[in-house]
N, C-alpha and C positions, 0 to 999 in steps of 0.2 A: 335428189338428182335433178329436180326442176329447177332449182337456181343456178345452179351449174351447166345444166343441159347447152343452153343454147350459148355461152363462149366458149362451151369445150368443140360444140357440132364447129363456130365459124372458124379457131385455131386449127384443129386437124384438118379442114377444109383448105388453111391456108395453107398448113404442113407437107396436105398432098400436093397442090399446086406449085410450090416452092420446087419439091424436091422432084417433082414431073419438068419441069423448066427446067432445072437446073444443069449445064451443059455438063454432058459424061466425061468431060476430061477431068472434071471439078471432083471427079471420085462418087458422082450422086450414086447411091445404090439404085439396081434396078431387078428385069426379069420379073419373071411370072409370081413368082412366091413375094415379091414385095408390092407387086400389085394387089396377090390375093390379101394378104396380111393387113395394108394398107386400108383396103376397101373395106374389108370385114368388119375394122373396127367404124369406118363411115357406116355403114349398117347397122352395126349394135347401136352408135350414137342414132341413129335416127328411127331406129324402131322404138325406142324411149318413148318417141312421142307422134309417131306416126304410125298409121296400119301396115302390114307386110306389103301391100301392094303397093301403096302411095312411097311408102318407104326404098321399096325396091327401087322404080321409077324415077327419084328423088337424087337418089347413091348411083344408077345407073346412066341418069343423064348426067350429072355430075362428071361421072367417067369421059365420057361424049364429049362432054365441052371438053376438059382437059384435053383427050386425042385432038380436039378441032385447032385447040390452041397451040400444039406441039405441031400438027402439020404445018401453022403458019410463022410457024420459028426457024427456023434456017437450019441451025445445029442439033434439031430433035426429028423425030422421027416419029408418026401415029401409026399406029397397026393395029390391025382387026384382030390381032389375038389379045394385045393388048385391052381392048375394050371387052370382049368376052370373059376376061378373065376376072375385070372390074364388076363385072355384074353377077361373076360368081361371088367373088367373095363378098360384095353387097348380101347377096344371096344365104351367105354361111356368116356372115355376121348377123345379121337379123335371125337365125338360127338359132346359134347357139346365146345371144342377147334375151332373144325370149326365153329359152330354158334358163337361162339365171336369173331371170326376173321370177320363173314358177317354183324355182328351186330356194329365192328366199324368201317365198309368200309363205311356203311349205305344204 
């Protein structure tokens, strides 16, 4: 996972960004569950190699910027649920990331 870790974390970093920009005529998927979904896996990627806290932090400012960037784009829109929910799924990635890390040490 270390040689991989860090183009998979900057791709899906750019995946989320992409598809957070991306104007909702364009079909981008959206709503709470592709936020959590989204995030989650930023979480599992970054608890790899970060503590739960830093990790959290990390994935959850992450979120932040993205909403700062959407406010200042004309055809998007930031909301505080939308950021809550990024820092859930931060939160439940880094979760269930470390139980599959414990689950194949054994």
């Amino acid at each position: 996972m270390t040689r991989i870790w860090r183009p998979a974390l900057l791709v899906w970093m750019g995946i989320l960004l992409a598809g957070s920009l991306l104007p909702s005529a364009m079909g981008a998927p959206g709503g709470p569950g592709w936020h959590l979904l989204g995030y989650a896996i930023l979480g599992a990627l970054l608890g790899q190699r970060y503590s739960a806290g830093t990790a959290w932090l990390l994935g959850s400012g992450y979120g932040a910027l993205v909403e700062g960037i959407q406010w200042a784009v004309r055809y998007r829109a930031a909301e505080v649920g939308d950021l809550l929910v990024n820092g859930l799924g931060v939160a439940i990635g880094l979760l269930v990331g470390r139980a599959a890390l414990r689950f194949r040490r054994g």
